[in-house]
N, C-alpha and C positions, 0 to 999 in steps of 0.2 A: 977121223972120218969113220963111219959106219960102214956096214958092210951091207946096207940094204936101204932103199929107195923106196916110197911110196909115192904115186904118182896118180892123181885122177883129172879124167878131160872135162876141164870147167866149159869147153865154147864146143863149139860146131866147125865142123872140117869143110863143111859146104863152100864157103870161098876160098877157101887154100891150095896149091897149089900140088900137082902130081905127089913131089918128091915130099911134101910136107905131109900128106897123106900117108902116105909107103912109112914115115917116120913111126907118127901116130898108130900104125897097126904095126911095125913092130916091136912098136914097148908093149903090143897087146891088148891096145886098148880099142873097144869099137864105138858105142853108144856113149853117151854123154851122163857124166857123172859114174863110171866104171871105174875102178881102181884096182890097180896091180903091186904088185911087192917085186923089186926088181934088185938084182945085185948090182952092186955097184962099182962097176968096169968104166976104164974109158968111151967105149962104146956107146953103153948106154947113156954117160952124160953127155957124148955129142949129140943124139940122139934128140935128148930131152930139150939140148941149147936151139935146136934147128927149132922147136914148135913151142919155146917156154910160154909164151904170149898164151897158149891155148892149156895150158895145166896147171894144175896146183901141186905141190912136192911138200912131202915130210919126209925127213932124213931121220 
């Protein structure tokens, strides 16, 4: 396993729910098609399981 996450938002948060929101902004992402470089903690991979549907990931 790496020690670093790439992660950018392929969709729209517009129908998504509160918590699924809250998720998405704190991997740090806001606008669509942004990408972040994130360590790679427990955390953040629950994070990413709650909105996989809405992201793309390079490890």
């Amino acid at each position: 396993m790496s020690d670093k996450i790439t992660v950018k938002l392929k969709k729209s948060t517009i129908t998504c729910t509160e918590k699924q929101k809250a998720c998405v902004r704190g991997l740090g992402l806001r606008k669509l098609n942004t990408q972040k470089t994130l360590e790679n903690t427990p955390a953040v991979r629950g994070m990413i399981k709650k909105v996989i549907h809405l992201l793309e990931i390079k490890e």
